[in-house]
N, C-alpha and C positions, 0 to 999 in steps of 0.2 A: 534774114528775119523770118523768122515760124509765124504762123500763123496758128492763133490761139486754140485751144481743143474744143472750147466752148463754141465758136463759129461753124469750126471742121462739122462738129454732132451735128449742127443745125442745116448745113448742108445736104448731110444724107439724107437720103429717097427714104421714106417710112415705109414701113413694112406691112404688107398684107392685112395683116389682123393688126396692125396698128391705126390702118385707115379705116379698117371695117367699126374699128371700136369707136373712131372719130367720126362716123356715121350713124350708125347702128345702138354706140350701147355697149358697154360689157356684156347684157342682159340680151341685148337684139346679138349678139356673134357666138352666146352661148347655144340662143336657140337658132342658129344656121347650123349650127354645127352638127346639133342636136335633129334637125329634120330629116335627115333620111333613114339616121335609127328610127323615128316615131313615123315616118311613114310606112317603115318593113312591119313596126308593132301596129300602127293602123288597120293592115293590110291582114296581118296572121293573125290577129286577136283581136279586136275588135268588129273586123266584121261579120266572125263567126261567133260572135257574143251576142251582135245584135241581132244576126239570122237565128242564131238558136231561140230568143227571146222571143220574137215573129212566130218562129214556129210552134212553140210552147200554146197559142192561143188558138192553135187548128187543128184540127182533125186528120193527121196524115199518118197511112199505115202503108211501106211500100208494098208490103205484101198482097197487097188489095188495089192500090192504085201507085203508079208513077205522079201522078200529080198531086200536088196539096189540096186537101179536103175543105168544105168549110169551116168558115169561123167559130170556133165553142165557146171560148171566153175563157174562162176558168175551170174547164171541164176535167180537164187533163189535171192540174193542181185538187181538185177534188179527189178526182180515183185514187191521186198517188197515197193521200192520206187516209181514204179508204181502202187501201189495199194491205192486207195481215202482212204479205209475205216485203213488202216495202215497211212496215213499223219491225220487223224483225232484222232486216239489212240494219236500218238506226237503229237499233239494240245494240247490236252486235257490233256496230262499227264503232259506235260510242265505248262500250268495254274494251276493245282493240286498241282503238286509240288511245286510252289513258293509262291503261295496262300497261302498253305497249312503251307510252313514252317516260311514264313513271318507272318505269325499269334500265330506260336508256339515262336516263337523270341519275338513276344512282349507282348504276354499274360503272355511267363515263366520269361521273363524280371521284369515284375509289378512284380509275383507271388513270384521271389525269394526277390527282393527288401521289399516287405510286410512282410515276414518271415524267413530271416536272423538272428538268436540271438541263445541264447542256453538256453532260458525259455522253462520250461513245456509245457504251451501253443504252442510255435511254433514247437516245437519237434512235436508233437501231431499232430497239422495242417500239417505239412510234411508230417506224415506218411500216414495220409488221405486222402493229394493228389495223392498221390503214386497209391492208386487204380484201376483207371483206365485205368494203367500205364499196373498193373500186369494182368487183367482179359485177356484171352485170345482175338486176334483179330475175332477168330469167331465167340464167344461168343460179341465181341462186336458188330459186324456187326449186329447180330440177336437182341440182345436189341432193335438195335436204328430201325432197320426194326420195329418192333413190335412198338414203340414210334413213328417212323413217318409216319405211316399207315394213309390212306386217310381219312377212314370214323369212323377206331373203334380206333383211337392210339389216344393215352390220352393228347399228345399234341395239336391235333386238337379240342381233346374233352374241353379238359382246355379252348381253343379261345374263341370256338362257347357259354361257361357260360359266357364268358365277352361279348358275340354280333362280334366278330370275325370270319371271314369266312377262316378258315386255307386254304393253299394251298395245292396242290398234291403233297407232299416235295421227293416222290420217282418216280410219275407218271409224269411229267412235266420237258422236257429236261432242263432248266433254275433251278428252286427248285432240280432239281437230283443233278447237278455238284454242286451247290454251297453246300448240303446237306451233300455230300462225306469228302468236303474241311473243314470242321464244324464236322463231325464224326472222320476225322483223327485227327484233330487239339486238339479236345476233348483227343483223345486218351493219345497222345503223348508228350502233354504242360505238364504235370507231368516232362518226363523226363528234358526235356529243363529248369524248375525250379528247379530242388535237382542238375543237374549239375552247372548252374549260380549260386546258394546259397552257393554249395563248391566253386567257386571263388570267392564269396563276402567276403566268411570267411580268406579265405587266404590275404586279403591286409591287410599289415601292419595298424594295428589303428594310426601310426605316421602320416603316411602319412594325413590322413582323419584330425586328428586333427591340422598338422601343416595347413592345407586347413582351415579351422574355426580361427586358432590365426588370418592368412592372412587376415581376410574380407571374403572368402568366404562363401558364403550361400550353401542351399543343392542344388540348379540345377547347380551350378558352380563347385561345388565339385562333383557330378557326372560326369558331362561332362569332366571337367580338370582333373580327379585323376581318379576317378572308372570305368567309362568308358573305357579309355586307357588302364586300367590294365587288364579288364576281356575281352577285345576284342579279341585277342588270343582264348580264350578261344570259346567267341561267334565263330569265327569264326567256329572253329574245331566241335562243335554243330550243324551249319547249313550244314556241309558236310555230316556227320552224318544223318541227316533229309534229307534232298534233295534226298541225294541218298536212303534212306529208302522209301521216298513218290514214289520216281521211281519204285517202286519192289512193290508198293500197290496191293495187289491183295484178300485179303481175306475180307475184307469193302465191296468191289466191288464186288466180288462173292456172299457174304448174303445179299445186299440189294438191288441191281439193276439192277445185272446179265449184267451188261452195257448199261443196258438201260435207258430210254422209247429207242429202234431203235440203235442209237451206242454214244448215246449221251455222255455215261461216261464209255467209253471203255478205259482202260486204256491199255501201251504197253505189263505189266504182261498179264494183262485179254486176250491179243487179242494171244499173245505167249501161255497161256491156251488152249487157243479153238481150233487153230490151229496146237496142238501138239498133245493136248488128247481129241478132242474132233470130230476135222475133221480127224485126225491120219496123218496131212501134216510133218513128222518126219525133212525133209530137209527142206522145207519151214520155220518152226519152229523155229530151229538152226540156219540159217541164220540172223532172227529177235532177236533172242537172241542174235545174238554175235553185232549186230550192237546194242542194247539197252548196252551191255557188254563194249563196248569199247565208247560208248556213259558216262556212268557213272564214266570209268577210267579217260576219259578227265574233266569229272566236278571235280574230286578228284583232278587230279593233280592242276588246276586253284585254287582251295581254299585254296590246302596246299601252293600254291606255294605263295595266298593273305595271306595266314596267316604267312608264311616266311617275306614277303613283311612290315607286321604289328609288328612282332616282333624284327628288324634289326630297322623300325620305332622306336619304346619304347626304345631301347638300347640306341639310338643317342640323 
């Protein structure tokens, strides 16, 4: 005589996370699980969020003392916004960025549209775009220094066989910034196309084809169907990039040090110089937490556009 399978289950020893759930919670063995990642991120980011924060309201220059200064309050927040060459970095950084990311929107827009399929061929072309995606940004920076060199960089050299007189694309406040906007853009249009491609692939082929039974042509059926669909996505892409362009600093460091003068000083680059370079530790911190909370406000406006867009699609 067997012994029924129903008794057999009820016999066995429960299992680990089966007890813990029968204690704890789904919710209490999520967050067991969950504690030692948030104690590493406790640990690496927030406590140097809250020291920087601390220090933003002192007076500390190592250059002058190893110890922290007295208390100013809001001192350091004042200078920053009274200092020309800090409203020039926000210029500047602000045009980089949207420049920057409005160019990667529509170049990885084309790029994934052209190589959306699952032929050979466009496998292949993906992966290839992908490169300049992976090489390091210091490594990039130096390329494109060496490339857009005045007199011996091979893109100048290239002009001048056809009777082209290249410009100063590093030395010339005008060819710097716009040079910067075109080296990130270079960079980081990879990623902007292998994300847009995985949502092209995600729409229903119903959809696209009940768009063609209709009458629709291909710009109608973009605009009407595929557009709508991946915009969500776009969205969350350009949050991604924006805030990334805001944090540019290593482009900036290998090719123009922010110059010709402060022409492409970006807010990283100027937080750079002023932390470890002049050793202004309070000063520093200060412009970091107003860049810091400057980037939480663009996050929330995109998720909240992208909430906006997706409640849109529903209706």
């Amino acid at each position: 005589m067997t012994v029924p399978e129903t008794i057999t289950e009820k016999r066995r020893p429960a299992g680990l996370v089966a007890r813990l759930e029968g204690r704890l919670g789904e919710s209490g063995v999520l967050l067991l699980f969950l504690a030692p990642a948030l104690l590493v991120v406790a640990v690496a980011q927030f406590y140097p969020l809250a020291s920087s924060a601390v220090l933003s309201f002192f007076d500390w220059s190592l250059s002058r003392s190893p110890r922290v200064g007295p208390f100013i309050g809001f001192d350091n927040y004042a200078r920053t916004f009274n200092d020309p060459i800090f409203s020039g970095a926000v210029t500047y950084t602000i045009i980089f960025a949207i420049s920057s990311t409005l160019l990667q929107l529509v170049c990885g827009l084309g790029i994934a549209l052209l190589t959306v399929g699952e032929s050979y061929t466009l496998r292949l072309v993906r992966t290839l775009l992908m490169l300049p995606m992976v090489i390091a940004p210091i490594a990039v920076g130096t390329i494109w220094r060496m490339i857009l060199a005045a007199r011996v960089g091979p893109l100048n050299q290239g002009l001048a066989s056809i009777g082209i007189d290249g410009p100063n694309w590093l030395g010339d406040p005008m060819w710097a910034s716009f040079s910067l906007i075109m080296i990130d853009a270079w960079e980081w249009t990879p990623f902007v196309a292998i994300t847009l491609t995985a949502a092209l692939t995600s729409i229903p082929n119903d959809l696209t084809l009940a768009a063609s039974v209709d009458g629709a042509g291909r710009w109608k059926t973009f605009r009407y169907v595929v557009f709508p669909m991946i915009l969500p996505v776009l969205v969350l892409v350009a949050m991604f990039r924006m805030i990334e362009a805001f944090l540019t600093l290593d482009i900036v460091f290998t090719t123009t040090a922010g110059g010709p003068g402060y022409a492409t000083h970006t807010l990283s680059f100027w937080i750079y110089q002023q932390g470890l370079r002049y050793f202004n530790i309070s000063y520093a911190a200060a412009t970091s937490w107003i860049m810091l909370l400057a980037c939480l406000a663009m996050a929330l406006g995109f998720l909240a556009w992208r909430r906006h867009v997706s409640k849109w699609q529903v209706s």
